[in-house]
C-alpha positions as CSV (number, residue, x, y, z in Angstrom):
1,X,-14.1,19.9,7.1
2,X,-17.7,18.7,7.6
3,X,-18.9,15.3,6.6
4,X,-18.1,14.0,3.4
5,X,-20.9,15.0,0.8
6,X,-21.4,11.0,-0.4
7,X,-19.3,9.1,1.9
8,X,-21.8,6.7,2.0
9,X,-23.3,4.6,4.7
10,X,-21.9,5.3,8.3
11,X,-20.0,8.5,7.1
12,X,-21.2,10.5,10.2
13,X,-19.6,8.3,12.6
14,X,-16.0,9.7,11.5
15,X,-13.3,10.2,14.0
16,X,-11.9,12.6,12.4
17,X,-13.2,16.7,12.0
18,X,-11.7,19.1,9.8
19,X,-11.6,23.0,10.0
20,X,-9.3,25.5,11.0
21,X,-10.5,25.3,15.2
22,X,-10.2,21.3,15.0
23,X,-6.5,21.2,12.8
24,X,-5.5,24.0,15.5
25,X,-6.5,21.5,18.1
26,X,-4.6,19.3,16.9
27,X,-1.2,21.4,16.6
28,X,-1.4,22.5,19.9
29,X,-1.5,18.7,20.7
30,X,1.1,17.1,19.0
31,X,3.8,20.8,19.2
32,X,2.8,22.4,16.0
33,X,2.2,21.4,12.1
34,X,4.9,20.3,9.9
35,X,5.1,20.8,6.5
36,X,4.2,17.5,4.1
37,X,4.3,16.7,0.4
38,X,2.6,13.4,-0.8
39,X,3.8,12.6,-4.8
40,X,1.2,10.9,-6.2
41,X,-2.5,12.0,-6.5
42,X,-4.0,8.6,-6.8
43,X,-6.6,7.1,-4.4
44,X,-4.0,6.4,-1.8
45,X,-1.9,9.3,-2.1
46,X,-5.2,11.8,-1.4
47,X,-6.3,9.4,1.2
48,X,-2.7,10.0,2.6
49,X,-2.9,13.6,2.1
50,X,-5.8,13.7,3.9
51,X,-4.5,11.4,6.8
52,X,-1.9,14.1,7.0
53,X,-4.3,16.8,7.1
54,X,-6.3,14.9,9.6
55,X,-2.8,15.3,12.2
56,X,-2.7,18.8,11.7
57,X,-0.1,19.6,8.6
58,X,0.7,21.3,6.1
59,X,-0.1,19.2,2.8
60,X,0.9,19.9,-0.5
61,X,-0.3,16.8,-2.5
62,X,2.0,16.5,-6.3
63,X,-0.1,14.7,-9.2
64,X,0.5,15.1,-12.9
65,X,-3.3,15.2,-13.9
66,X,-3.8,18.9,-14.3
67,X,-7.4,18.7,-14.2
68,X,-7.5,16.5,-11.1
69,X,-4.7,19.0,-9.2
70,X,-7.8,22.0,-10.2
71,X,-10.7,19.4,-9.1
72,X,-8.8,19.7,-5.7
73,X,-8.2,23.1,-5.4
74,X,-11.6,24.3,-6.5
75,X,-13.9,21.8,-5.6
76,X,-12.2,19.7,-2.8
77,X,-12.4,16.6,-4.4
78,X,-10.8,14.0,-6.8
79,X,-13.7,12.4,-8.4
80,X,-12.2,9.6,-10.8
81,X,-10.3,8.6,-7.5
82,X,-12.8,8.8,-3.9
83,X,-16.0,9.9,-6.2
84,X,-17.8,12.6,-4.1
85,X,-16.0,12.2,-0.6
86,X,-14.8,15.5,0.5
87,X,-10.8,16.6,0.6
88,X,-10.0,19.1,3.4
89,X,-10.0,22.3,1.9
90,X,-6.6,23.3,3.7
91,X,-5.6,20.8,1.2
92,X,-3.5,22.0,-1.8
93,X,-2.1,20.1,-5.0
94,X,-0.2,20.6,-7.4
95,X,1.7,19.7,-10.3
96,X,5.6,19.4,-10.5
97,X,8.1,19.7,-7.4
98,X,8.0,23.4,-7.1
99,X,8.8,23.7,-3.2
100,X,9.9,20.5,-2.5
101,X,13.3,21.6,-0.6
102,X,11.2,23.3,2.0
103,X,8.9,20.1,3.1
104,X,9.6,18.4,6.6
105,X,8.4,15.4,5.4
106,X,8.0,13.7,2.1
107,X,5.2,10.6,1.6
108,X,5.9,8.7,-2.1
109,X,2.6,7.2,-3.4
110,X,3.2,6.7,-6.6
111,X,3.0,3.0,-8.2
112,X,5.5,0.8,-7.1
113,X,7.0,0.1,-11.0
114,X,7.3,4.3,-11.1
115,X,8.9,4.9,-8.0
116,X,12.6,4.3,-9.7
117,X,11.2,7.4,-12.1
118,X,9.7,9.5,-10.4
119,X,12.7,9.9,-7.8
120,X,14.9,10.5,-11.0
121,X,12.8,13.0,-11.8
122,X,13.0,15.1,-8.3
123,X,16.5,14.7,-7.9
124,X,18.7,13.3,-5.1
125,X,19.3,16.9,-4.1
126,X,16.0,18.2,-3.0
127,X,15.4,15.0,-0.9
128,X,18.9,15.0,0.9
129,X,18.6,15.0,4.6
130,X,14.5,14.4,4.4
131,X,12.5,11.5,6.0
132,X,11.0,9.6,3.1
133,X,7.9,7.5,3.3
134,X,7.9,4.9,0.9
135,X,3.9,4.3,0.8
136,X,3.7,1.7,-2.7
137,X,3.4,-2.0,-2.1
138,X,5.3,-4.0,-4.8
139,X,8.8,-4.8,-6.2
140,X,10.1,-4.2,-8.8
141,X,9.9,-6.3,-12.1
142,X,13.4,-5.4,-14.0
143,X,15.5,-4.8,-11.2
144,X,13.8,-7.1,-8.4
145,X,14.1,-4.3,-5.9
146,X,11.9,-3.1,-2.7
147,X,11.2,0.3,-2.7
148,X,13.5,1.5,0.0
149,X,16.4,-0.4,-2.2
150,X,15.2,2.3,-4.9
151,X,15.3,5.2,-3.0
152,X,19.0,4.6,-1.4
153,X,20.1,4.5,-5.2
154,X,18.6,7.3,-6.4
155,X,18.7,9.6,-3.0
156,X,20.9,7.8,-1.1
157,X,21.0,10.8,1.6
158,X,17.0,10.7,2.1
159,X,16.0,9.1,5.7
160,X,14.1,5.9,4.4
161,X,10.7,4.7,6.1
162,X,7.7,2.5,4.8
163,X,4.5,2.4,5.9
164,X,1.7,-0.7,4.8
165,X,-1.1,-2.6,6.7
166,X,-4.7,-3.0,6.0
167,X,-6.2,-0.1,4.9
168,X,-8.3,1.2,2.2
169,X,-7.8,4.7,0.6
170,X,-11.6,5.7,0.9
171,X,-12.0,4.7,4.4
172,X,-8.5,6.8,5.4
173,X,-9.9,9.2,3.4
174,X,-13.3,9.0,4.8
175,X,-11.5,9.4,8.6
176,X,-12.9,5.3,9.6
177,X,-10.1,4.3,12.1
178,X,-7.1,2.5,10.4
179,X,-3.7,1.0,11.8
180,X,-0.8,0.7,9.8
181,X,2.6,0.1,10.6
182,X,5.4,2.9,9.4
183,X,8.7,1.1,9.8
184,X,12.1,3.0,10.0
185,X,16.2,2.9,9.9
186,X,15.8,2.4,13.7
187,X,12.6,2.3,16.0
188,X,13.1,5.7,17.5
189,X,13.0,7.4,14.7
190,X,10.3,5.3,13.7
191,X,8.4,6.3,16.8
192,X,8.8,10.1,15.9
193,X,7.5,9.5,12.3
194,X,4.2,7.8,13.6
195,X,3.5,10.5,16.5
196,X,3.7,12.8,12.9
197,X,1.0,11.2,11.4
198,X,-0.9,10.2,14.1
199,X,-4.8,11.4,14.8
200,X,-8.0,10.5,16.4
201,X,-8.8,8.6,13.0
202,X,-5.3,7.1,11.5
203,X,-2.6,5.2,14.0
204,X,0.6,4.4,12.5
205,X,2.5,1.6,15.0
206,X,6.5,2.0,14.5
207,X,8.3,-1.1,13.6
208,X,12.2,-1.6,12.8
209,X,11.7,-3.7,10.4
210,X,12.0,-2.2,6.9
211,X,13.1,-5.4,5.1
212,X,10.0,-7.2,6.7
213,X,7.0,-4.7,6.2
214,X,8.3,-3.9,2.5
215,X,7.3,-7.8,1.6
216,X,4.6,-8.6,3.7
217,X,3.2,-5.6,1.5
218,X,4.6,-6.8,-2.1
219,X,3.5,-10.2,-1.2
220,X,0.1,-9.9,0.1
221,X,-0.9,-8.7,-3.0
222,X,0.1,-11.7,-4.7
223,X,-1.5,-13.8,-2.2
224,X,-4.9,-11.7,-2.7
225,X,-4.5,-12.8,-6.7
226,X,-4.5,-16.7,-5.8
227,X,-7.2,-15.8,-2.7
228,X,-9.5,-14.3,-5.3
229,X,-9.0,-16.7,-8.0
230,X,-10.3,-19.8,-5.2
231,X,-13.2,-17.3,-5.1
232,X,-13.8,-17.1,-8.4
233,X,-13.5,-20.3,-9.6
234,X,-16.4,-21.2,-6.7
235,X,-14.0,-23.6,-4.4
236,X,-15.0,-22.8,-1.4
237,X,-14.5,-20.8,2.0
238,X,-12.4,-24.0,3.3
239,X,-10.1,-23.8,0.5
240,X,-9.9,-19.6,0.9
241,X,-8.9,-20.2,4.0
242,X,-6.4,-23.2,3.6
243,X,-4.9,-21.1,1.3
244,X,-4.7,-18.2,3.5
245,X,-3.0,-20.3,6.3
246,X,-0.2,-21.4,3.8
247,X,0.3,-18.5,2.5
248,X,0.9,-16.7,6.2
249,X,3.4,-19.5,6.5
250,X,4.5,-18.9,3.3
251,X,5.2,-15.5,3.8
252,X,7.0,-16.0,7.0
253,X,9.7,-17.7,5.2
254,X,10.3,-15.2,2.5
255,X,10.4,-12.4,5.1
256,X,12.8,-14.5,7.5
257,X,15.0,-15.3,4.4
258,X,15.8,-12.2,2.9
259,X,16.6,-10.5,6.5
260,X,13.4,-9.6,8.2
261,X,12.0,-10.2,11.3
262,X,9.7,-13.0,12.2
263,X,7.4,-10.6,14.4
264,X,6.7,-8.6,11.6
265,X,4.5,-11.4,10.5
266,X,2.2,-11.5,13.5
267,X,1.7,-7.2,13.3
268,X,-0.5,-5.1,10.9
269,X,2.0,-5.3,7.9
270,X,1.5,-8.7,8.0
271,X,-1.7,-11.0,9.3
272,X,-3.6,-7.9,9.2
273,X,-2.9,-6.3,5.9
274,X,-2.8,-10.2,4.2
275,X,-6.4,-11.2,5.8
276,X,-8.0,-7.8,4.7
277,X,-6.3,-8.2,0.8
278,X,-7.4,-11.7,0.8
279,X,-10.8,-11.4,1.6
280,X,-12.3,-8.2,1.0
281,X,-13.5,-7.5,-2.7
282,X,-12.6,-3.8,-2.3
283,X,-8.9,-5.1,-3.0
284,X,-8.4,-4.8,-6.5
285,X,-5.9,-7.8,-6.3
286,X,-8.5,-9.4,-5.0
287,X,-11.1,-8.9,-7.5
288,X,-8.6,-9.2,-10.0
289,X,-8.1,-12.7,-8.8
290,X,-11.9,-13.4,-9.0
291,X,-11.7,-12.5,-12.5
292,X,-9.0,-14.9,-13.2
293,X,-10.6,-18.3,-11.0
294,X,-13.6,-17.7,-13.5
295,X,-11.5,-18.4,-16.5
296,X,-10.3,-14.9,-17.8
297,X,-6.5,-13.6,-19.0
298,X,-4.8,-11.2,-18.0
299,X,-5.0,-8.9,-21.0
300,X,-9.2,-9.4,-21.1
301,X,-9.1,-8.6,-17.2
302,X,-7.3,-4.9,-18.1
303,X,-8.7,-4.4,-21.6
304,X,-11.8,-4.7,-19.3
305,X,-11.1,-1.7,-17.2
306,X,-10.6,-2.9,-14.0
307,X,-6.6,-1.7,-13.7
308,X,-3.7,-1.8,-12.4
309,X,-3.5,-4.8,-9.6
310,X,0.2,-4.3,-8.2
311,X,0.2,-8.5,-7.5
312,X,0.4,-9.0,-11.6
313,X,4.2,-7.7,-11.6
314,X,4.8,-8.9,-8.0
315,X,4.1,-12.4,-8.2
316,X,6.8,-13.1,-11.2
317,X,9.6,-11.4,-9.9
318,X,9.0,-12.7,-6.1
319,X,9.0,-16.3,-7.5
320,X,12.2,-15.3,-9.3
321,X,13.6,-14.1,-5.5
322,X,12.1,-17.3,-4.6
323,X,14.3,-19.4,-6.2
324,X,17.1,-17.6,-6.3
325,X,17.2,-17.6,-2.6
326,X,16.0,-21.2,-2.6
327,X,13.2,-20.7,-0.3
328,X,10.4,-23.2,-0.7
329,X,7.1,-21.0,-2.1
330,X,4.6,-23.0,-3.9
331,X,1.8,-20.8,-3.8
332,X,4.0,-17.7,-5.3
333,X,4.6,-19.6,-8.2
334,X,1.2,-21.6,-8.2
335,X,-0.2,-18.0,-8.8
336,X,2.3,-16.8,-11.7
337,X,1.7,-19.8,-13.5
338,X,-2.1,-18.7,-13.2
339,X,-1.0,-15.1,-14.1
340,X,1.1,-16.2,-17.3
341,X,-1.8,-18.3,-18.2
342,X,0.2,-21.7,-17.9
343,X,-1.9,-23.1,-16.2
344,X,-5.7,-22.5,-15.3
345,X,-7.1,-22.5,-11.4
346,X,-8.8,-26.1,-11.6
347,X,-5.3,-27.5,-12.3
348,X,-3.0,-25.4,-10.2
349,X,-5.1,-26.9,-6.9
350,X,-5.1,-30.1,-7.2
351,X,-1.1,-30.0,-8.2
352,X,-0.8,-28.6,-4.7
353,X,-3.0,-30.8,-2.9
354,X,-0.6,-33.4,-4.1
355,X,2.7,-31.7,-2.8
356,X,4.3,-33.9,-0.4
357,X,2.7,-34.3,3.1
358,X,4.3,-32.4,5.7
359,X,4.2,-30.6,9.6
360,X,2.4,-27.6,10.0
361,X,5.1,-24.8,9.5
């Protein structure tokens, strides 16, 4: 693949090249190609599909839009999604599961609240014995499950793995550099799953940690929701930040509480996907946030076409965890009662610049 045809400013600084020579390259490198399917033909999931593409497999990308699946395989592009950027032309999509008992490896990158559906739908069968990447960032709102909780009730015999960090779909997409961690049932096999994905653009680090990268990725989102809103309502960098700093803390605790590792915190799942969520306007949580600090409701945010921001059914079932695991997290539920419109921004600060002095921690 050459350079995207509008990837925009820097696009010929990629890492990563395309074409049949360069993917052959990169087989002979890593001991041959696999064979991939990515479900779910959003943003992400292309940009993952591409990532995949980028190591030197075989991708098959499932989406449900029929006339995006024919956008891809005619034109090498998804338009509503990455606009102009240019897909890899090895890559092919679909719709249905057609195929799916004969892929190596299977990414999910479908929104979080469809995950428990959309693994109905395939089957436990066709996903028995295969490593499954868990790629959405979110819990979910009637059961109060991670995603990896999901996938060992609905195919309990498919090899569970997650995968989160700061990243953006267009710049994976794009080939910028990106880091993510891709945790796993044990680090070894972790270790195999990153060298899978890995290429000269898109480097997975392997973790152990399931539990602990599945909600530093649910909960960032919800932090980027309160972040924003500071933004919007015009309070300042030094409140942004504050904020930041407790919520890192914040986050520590949850992770700790419900069985995951402290370290995970300090990694790419954790500092480094909450800084980028929290600060960057390209995350739609955190715009979403903006929208709320200047005074608007939920309903006028979406009815305004800005869409889905995963944070918005996070952040009432993770103060519901919260409490039922009694661990202290005033900004989780500082930012439902923002999101449920109990309260607006101007209030919600001030209530927690009264909490109780205590020691950094």
């Amino acid at each position: 693949m050459g350079r995207s045809r509008a990837a925009g400013p820097g696009a010929g600084r990629r890492l990563c090249r395309g074409g049949a020579a360069a993917l052959a390259a990169r087989r002979t490198r890593q001991g041959g190609g696999v064979s991939i399917v990515v479900i779910g033909a959003g943003a992400w999931g292309a940009a993952l599909a591409q990532a995949a593409r980028f190591a030197g497999h075989a991708v098959t990308l499932v989406g449900r839009d029929t006339e995006a699946v024919a956008e891809i395989n005619a034109r090498h592009t998804i338009t509503r999604y990455l606009g102009d950027l240019a897909l890899d032309p090895g890559l092919v999509a679909q719709t249905g599961f057609a195929g799916l008992e004969a892929a190596e490896a299977v990414l999910m990158v479908v929104p979080a609240q469809a995950t428990r559906a959309t693994l109905a739908a395939i089957g436990p069968k066709k996903l028995a014995g295969k490593p499954v990447i868990l790629c959405a960032k979110g819990l979910e709102t009637t059961s109060h499950d991670r995603q990896s909780q999901i996938l060992a009730r609905h195919a309990p015999q498919a090899e569970p793995f997650v995968l989160s960090g700061p990243s953006f779909a267009h710049d994976v997409a794009a080939g910028k550099p990106t880091a993510v961690t891709l945790a796993g049932p044990s680090i070894e096999r972790a270790e195999t799953m990153a060298a899978l994905l890995a290429s000269d653009c898109f480097r997975p680090y392997a973790s152990g940690d399931i539990v602990g990268v599945e909600m530093c990725g649910g909960l960032k989102n919800v932090y980027a929701l309160g972040a924003g809103a500071i933004e919007g309502a015009g309070l300042g960098l030094s409140a942004r930040s504050a904020f930041l700093a407790r919520a890192y803390a914040e986050l520590g605790r949850m992770i700790v509480a419900l069985g995951g590792s402290e370290a995970t915190l300090a990694g790419l799942a954790g500092i480094g996907d909450l800084a980028l969520s929290c600060t960057s306007d390209q995350s739609r949580n955190y715009r979403f946030g903006m929208a709320l600090g200047r005074g608007q409701s939920v309903a006028a945010i979406r009815e305004g076409g800005m869409g889905l921001a995963e944070g918005v059914f996070t952040a009432p079932v993770a103060r519901a965890v919260a409490e039922a695991n009694h661990i202290d997290a005033p900004l989780i539920a500082a930012v439902d009662l923002l999101l449920s419109g109990e309260a607006r921004i101007e209030t919600i600060v001030p209530m927690l610049m009264r909490r109780p002095l205590k020691r950094e921690g």
